[in-house]
C-alpha positions in Angstrom: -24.5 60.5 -174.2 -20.9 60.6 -173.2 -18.0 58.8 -175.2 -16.8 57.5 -172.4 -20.0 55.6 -170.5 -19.5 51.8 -169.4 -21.9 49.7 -170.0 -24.0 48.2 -166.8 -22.6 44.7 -166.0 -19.7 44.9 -167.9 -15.9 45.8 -167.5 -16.0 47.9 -171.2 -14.5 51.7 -171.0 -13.4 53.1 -173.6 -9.5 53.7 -173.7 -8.5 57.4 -173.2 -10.8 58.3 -170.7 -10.5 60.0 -167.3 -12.4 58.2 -164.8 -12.9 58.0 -160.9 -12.3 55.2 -159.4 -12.5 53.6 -155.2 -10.0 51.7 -153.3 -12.0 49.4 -151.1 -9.0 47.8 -149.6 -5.7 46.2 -150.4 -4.9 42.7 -148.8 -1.1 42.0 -147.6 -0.2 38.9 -150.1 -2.1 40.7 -153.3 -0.3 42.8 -155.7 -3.7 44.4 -156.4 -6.0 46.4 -154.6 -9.9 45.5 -154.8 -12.2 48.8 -155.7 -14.9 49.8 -157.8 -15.9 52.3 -160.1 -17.9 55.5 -159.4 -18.2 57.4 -162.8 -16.4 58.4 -166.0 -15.5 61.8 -165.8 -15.3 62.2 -169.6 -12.4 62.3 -172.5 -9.1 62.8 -172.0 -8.1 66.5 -172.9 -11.6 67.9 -173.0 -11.6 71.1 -170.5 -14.6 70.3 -168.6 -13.3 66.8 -168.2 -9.5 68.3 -166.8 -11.3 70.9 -165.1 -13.7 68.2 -163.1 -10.4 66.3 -162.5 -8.7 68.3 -161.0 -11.9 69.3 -158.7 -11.8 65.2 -157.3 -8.2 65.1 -157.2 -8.0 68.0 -154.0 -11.6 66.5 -152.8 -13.8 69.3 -154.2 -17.2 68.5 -155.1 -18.3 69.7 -158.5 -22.1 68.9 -158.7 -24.1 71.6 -160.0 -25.7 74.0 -157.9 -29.5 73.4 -157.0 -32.1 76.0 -158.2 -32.4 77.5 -154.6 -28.7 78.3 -154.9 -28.8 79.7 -158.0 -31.5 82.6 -157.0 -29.2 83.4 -154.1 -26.4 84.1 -155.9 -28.2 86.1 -158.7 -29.9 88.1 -155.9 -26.4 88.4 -154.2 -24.9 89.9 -157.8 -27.9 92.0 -158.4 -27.3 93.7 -155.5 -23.7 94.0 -155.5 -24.5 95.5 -159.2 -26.7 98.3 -157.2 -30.2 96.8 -158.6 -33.0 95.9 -155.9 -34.6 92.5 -156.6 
């Protein structure tokens, strides 16, 4: 289990995390927006954690590929690597 996973209900996160967050809206007389949180992302200064921050930053998805994708990529580089699958 991650380091850096809330607990359900509460408003506990662990400092030094990286985590994504959305801004629902922002009324005029408030000095803070209201949003909610989507998912910890992981510790600060772990590479897959900067690596996956950097993906949501520019709006790139980063989930992991399904099985059916997988198989056409390994086909893809077999072939490119001159084997017949």
């Amino acid at each position: 289990m991650n380091k850096c996973t809330t607990a359900v209900g509460t408003n506990l996160l662990p400092a030094l995390c990286r985590i994504v967050i959305r801004i629902d809206g922002w009324e005029v007389d408030s000095q803070y927006p209201h949003g909610h949180f989507v998912c910890s992302l992981g510790p600060i200064g772990d590479v897959e954690t900067e690596t996956r921050a950097i993906l949501v930053e520019h709006g790139l998805l980063s989930k992991p590929f399904t099985r059916a994708q997988v198989r056409v990529g390994d086909g893809c580089m077999l072939g490119l690597l001159g084997y017949k699958s």
